[in-house]
MDTraj code that builds the backbone (N, CA, C; nanometers):
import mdtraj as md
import numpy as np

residues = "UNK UNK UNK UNK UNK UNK UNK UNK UNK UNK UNK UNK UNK UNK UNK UNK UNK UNK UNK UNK UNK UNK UNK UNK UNK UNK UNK UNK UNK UNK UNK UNK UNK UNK UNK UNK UNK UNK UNK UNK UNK UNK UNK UNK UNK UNK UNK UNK UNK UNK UNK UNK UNK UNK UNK UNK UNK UNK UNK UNK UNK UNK UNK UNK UNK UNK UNK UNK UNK UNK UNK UNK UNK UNK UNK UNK UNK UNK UNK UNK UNK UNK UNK UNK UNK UNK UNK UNK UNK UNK UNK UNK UNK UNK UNK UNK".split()
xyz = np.array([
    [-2.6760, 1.6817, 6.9703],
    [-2.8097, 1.6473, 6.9221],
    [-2.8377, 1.5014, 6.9553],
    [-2.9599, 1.4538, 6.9917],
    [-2.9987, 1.3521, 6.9837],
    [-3.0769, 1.2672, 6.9350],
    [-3.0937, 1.1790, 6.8806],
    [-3.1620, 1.0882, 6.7957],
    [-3.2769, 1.0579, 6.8482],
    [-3.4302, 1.0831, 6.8475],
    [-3.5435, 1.0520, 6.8045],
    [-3.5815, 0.8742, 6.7577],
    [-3.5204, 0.7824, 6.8144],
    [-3.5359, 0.6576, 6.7366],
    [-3.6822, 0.6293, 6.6973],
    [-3.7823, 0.6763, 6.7658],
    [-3.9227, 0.6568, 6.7055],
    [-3.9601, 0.7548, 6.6302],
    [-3.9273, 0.8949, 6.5829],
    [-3.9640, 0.9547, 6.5100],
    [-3.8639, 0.9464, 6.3787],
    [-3.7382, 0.8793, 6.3966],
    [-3.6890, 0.8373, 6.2863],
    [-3.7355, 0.6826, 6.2248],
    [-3.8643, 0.6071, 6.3157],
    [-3.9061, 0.5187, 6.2420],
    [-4.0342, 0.5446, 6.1421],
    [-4.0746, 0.6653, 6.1979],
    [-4.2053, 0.6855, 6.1613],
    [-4.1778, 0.7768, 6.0147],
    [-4.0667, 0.8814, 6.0220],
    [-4.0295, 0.9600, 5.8797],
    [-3.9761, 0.8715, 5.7987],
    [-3.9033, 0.7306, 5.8639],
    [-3.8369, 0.6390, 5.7257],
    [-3.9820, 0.5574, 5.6835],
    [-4.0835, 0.4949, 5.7559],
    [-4.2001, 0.4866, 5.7178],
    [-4.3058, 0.5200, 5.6304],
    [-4.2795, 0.6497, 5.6442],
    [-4.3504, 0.7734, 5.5290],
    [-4.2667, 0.7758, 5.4090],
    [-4.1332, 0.7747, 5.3829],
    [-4.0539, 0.8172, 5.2976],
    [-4.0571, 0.6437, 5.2321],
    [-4.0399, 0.5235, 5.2799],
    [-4.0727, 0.3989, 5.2513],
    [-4.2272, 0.4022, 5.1221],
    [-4.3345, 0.4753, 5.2078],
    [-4.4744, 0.4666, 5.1240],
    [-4.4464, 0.5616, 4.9910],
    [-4.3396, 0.6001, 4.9560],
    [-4.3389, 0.6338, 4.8616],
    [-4.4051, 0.8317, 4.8011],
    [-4.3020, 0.8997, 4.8944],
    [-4.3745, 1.0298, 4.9512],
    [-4.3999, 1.1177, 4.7933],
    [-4.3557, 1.0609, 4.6936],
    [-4.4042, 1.1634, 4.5803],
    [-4.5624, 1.1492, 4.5630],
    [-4.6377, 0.9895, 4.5781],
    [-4.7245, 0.9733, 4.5524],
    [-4.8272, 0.9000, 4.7087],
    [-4.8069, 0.9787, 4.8034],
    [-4.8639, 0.9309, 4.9276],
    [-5.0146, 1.0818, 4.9112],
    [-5.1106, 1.0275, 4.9543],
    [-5.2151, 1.1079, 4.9644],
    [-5.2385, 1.1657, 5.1341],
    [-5.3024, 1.2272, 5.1378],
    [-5.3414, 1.3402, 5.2816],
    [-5.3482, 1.2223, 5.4150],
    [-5.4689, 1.1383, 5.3537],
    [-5.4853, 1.0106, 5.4549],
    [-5.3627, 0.9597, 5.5224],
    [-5.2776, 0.8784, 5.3906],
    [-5.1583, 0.8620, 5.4780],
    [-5.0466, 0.8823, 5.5282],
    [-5.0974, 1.0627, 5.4783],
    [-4.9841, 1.1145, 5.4982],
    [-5.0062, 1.1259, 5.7111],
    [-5.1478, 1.1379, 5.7623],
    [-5.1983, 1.1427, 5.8591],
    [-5.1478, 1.0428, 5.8976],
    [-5.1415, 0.9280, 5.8566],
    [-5.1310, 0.7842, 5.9314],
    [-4.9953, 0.7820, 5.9471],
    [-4.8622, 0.8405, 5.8643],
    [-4.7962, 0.8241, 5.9188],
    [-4.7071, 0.8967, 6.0594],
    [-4.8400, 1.0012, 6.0858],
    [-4.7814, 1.0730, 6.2410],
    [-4.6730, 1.1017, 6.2419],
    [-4.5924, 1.1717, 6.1458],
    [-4.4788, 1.2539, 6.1388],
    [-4.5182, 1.3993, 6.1396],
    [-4.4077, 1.4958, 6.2682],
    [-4.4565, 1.5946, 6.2847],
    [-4.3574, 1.7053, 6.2503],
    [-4.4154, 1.8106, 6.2125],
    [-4.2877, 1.9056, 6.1587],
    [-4.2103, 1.9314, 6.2660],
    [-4.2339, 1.8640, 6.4244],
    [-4.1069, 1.8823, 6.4836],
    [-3.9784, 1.7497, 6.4685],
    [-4.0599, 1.6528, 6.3951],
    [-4.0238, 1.5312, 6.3664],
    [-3.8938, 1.6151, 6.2552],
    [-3.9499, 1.6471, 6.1914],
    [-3.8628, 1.6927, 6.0827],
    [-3.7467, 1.7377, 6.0974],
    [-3.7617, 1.8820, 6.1884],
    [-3.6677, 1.9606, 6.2041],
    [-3.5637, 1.9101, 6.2968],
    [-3.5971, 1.8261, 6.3599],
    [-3.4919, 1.7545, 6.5038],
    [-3.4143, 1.6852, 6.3666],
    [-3.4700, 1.5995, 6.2784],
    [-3.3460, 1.5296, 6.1723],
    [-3.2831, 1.6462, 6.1096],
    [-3.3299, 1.7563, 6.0280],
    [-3.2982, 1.8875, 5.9178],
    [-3.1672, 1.9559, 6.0310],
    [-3.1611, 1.9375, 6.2114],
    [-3.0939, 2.0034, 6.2989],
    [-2.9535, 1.9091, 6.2871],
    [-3.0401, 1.8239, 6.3121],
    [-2.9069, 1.6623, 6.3412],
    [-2.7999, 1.6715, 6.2208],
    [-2.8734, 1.6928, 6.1064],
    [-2.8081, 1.6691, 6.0113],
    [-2.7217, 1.7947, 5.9661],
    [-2.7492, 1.8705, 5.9812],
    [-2.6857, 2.0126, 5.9625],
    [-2.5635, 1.9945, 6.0926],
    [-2.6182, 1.9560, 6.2016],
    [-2.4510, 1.9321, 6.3005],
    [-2.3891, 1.8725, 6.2752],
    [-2.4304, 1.7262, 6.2240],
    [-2.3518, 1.6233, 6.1447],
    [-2.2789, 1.7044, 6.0287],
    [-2.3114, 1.7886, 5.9740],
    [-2.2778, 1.8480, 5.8268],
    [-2.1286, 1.9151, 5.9099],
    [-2.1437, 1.9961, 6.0141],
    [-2.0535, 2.0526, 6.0519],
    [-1.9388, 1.9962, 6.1116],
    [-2.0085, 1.8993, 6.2025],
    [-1.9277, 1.8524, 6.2591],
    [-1.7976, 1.7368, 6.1387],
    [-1.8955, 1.7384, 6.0603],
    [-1.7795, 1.6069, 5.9256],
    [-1.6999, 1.7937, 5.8823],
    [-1.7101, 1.8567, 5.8463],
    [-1.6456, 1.9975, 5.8125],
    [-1.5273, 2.0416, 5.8481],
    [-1.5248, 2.0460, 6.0227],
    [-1.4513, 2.0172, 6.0624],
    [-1.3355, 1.9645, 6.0695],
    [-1.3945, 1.8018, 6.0606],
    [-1.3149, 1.7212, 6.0880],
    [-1.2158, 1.6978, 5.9609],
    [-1.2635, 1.6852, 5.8477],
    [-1.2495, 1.6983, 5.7030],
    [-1.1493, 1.7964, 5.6659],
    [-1.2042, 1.9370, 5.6732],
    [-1.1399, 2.0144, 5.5942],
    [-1.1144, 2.1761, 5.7084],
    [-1.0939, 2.1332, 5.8447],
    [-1.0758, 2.1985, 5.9889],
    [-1.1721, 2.3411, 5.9099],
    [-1.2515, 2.3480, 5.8808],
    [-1.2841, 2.4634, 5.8270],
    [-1.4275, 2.4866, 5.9723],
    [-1.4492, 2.5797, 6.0559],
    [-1.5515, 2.6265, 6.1321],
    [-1.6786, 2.6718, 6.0604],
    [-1.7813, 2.5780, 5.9678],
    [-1.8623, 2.6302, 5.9176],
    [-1.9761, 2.5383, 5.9534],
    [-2.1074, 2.5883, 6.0070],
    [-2.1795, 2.5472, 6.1309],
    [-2.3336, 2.5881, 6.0218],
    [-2.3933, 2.4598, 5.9615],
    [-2.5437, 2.5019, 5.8740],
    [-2.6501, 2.5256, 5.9370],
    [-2.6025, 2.4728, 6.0652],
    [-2.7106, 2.5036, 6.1756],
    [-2.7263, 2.6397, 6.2220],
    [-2.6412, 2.7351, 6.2117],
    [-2.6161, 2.8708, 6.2017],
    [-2.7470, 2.9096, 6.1715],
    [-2.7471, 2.8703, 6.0041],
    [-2.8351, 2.9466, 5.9322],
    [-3.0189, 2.9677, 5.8811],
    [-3.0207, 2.7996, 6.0131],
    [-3.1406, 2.7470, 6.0517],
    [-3.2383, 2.8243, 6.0461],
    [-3.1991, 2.9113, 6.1555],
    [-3.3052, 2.9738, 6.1964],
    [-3.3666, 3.1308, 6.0952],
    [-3.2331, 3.1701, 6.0677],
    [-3.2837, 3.2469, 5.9314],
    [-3.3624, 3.2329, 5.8408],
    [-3.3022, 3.1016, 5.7616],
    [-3.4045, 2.9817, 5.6672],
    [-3.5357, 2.9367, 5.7067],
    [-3.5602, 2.9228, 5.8294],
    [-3.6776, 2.9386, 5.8740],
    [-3.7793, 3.0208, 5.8909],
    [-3.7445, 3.1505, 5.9105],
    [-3.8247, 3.2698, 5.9328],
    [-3.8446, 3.3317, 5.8147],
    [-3.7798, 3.2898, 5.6926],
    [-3.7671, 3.3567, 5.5898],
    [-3.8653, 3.2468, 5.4538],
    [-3.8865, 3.1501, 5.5117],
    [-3.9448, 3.0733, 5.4247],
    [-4.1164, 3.0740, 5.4938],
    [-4.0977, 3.0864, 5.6144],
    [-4.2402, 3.1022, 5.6836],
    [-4.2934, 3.2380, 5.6503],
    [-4.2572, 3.3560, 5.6210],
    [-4.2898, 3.4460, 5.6198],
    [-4.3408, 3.4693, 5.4447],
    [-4.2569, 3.4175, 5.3760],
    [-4.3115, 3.3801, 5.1942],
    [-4.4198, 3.3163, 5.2236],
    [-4.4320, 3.1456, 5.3026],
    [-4.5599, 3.1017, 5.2521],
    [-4.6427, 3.1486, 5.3073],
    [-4.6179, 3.2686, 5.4381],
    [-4.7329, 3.3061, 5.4836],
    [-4.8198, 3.4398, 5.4078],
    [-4.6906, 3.4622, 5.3361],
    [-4.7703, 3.6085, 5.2233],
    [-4.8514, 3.5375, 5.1410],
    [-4.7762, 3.3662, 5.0657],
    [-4.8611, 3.3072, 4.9788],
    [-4.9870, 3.3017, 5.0139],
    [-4.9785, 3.1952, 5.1328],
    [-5.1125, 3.1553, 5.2112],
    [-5.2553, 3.2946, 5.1921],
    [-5.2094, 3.4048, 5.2288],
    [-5.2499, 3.4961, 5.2854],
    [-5.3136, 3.5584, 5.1365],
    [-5.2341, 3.6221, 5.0090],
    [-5.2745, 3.6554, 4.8735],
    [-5.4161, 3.4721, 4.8156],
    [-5.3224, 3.4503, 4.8637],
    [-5.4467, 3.3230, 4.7833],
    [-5.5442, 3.3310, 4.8512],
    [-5.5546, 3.3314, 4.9924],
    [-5.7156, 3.3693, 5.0177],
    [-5.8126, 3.5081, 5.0181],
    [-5.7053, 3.5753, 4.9970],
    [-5.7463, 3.7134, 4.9584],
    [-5.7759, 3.7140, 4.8168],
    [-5.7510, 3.6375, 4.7019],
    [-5.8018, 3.6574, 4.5661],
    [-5.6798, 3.7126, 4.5210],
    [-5.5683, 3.7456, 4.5649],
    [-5.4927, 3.8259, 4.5159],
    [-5.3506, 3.7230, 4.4494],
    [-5.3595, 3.5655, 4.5090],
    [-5.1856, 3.5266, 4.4297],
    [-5.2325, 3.5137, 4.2692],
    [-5.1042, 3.5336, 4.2324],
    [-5.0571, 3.5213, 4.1321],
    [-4.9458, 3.4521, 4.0954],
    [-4.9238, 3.3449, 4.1061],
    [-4.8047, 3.2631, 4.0332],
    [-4.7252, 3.2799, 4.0295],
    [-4.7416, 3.3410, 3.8800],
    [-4.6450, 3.4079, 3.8017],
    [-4.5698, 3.5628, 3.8304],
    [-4.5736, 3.5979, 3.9560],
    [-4.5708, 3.7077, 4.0299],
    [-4.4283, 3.6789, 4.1373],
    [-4.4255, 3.5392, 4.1736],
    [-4.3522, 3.5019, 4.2825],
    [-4.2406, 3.5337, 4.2460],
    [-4.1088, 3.5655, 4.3001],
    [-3.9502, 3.5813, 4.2502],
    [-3.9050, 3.4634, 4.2681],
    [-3.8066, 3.4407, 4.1899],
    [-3.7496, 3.3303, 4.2141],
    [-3.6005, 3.3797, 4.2864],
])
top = md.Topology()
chain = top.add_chain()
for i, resn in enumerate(residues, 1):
    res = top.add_residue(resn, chain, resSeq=i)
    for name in ("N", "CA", "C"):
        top.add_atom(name, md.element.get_by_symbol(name[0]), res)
traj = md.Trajectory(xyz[None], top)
Protein backbone atom coordinates (compact mmCIF):
# COMPACT_ATOMS: atom_id res chain seq x y z
CA UNK A 1 0.00 0.00 0.00
CA UNK A 2 0.94 3.40 -0.46
CA UNK A 3 0.67 6.57 1.28
CA UNK A 4 -1.46 9.41 -0.18
CA UNK A 5 0.72 12.30 1.53
CA UNK A 6 -1.85 14.94 0.31
CA UNK A 7 -4.88 13.16 1.05
CA UNK A 8 -3.48 12.32 4.40
CA UNK A 9 -3.07 16.16 4.83
CA UNK A 10 -6.36 17.01 3.91
CA UNK A 11 -8.29 14.00 6.32
CA UNK A 12 -5.82 15.16 9.30
CA UNK A 13 -7.19 18.74 8.38
CA UNK A 14 -10.80 17.78 8.67
CA UNK A 15 -10.30 15.61 11.74
CA UNK A 16 -8.04 18.84 13.22
CA UNK A 17 -11.58 21.15 12.59
CA UNK A 18 -13.00 19.18 14.97
CA UNK A 19 -15.26 16.45 12.95
CA UNK A 20 -18.02 15.93 15.73
CA UNK A 21 -18.98 19.51 15.26
CA UNK A 22 -17.83 20.50 11.53
CA UNK A 23 -20.95 21.55 9.36
CA UNK A 24 -21.69 20.48 5.44
CA UNK A 25 -19.73 23.75 4.26
CA UNK A 26 -16.65 22.62 5.74
CA UNK A 27 -17.03 19.57 5.54
CA UNK A 28 -16.85 20.56 1.46
CA UNK A 29 -13.86 22.69 2.07
CA UNK A 30 -12.07 20.15 3.37
CA UNK A 31 -12.01 18.00 -0.09
CA UNK A 32 -11.71 14.70 1.49
CA UNK A 33 -13.00 11.94 -0.65
CA UNK A 34 -14.46 8.61 0.26
CA UNK A 35 -11.66 7.33 -1.83
CA UNK A 36 -9.51 9.43 0.49
CA UNK A 37 -10.84 7.35 3.17
CA UNK A 38 -10.70 3.99 2.12
CA UNK A 39 -6.91 4.11 0.73
CA UNK A 40 -6.16 5.00 4.83
CA UNK A 41 -9.28 2.22 6.27
CA UNK A 42 -6.93 -0.27 3.40
CA UNK A 43 -3.44 0.94 4.69
CA UNK A 44 -4.41 0.45 7.96
CA UNK A 45 -6.01 -2.86 7.92
CA UNK A 46 -2.45 -4.09 6.08
CA UNK A 47 -0.64 -2.38 8.68
CA UNK A 48 -3.07 -4.31 11.15
CA UNK A 49 -1.87 -7.49 9.48
CA UNK A 50 1.14 -7.01 8.69
CA UNK A 51 2.02 -5.98 12.88
CA UNK A 52 -0.10 -9.67 13.32
CA UNK A 53 2.17 -11.30 11.82
CA UNK A 54 4.99 -10.06 12.94
CA UNK A 55 3.73 -10.07 16.64
CA UNK A 56 1.94 -13.06 17.15
CA UNK A 57 3.06 -15.12 13.43
CA UNK A 58 -0.66 -15.54 13.31
CA UNK A 59 -1.91 -15.15 9.14
CA UNK A 60 -4.89 -12.93 9.81
CA UNK A 61 -5.36 -10.32 6.93
CA UNK A 62 -8.57 -7.35 7.90
CA UNK A 63 -8.21 -6.45 4.60
CA UNK A 64 -9.77 -9.80 3.72
CA UNK A 65 -12.88 -8.69 5.03
CA UNK A 66 -13.00 -5.24 3.35
CA UNK A 67 -14.76 -5.90 0.81
CA UNK A 68 -17.56 -7.87 2.47
CA UNK A 69 -17.92 -4.92 5.06
CA UNK A 70 -18.39 -2.90 2.30
CA UNK A 71 -21.09 -4.38 0.30
CA UNK A 72 -22.88 -5.17 3.30
CA UNK A 73 -23.02 -1.78 4.84
CA UNK A 74 -23.83 -0.17 1.34
CA UNK A 75 -26.58 -2.32 0.76
CA UNK A 76 -28.31 -1.40 4.60
CA UNK A 77 -27.86 2.28 3.89
CA UNK A 78 -29.13 1.79 0.62
CA UNK A 79 -32.46 0.00 1.93
CA UNK A 80 -32.31 3.00 4.56
CA UNK A 81 -31.85 5.65 1.96
CA UNK A 82 -34.48 4.02 -0.17
CA UNK A 83 -37.56 3.30 2.92
CA UNK A 84 -37.00 6.97 3.96
CA UNK A 85 -37.87 8.28 0.73
CA UNK A 86 -40.48 6.01 0.18
CA UNK A 87 -42.33 7.06 3.57
CA UNK A 88 -41.67 3.77 4.75
CA UNK A 89 -38.30 3.95 7.52
CA UNK A 90 -38.86 3.33 10.66
CA UNK A 91 -36.14 3.59 13.22
CA UNK A 92 -37.13 1.61 15.47
CA UNK A 93 -37.45 -1.25 12.93
CA UNK A 94 -33.61 -1.39 12.12
CA UNK A 95 -31.74 -4.67 13.75
CA UNK A 96 -29.09 -4.15 15.54
Amino acid sequence: AEVDFKAFGRIQSFRNRGIAHISWPDAVKARVTYNDIERLVRGCAEMSGQLTLMLFGRNDWPAEHLDTVHAESYHFWLAVITADWNGTFDPLAIDE
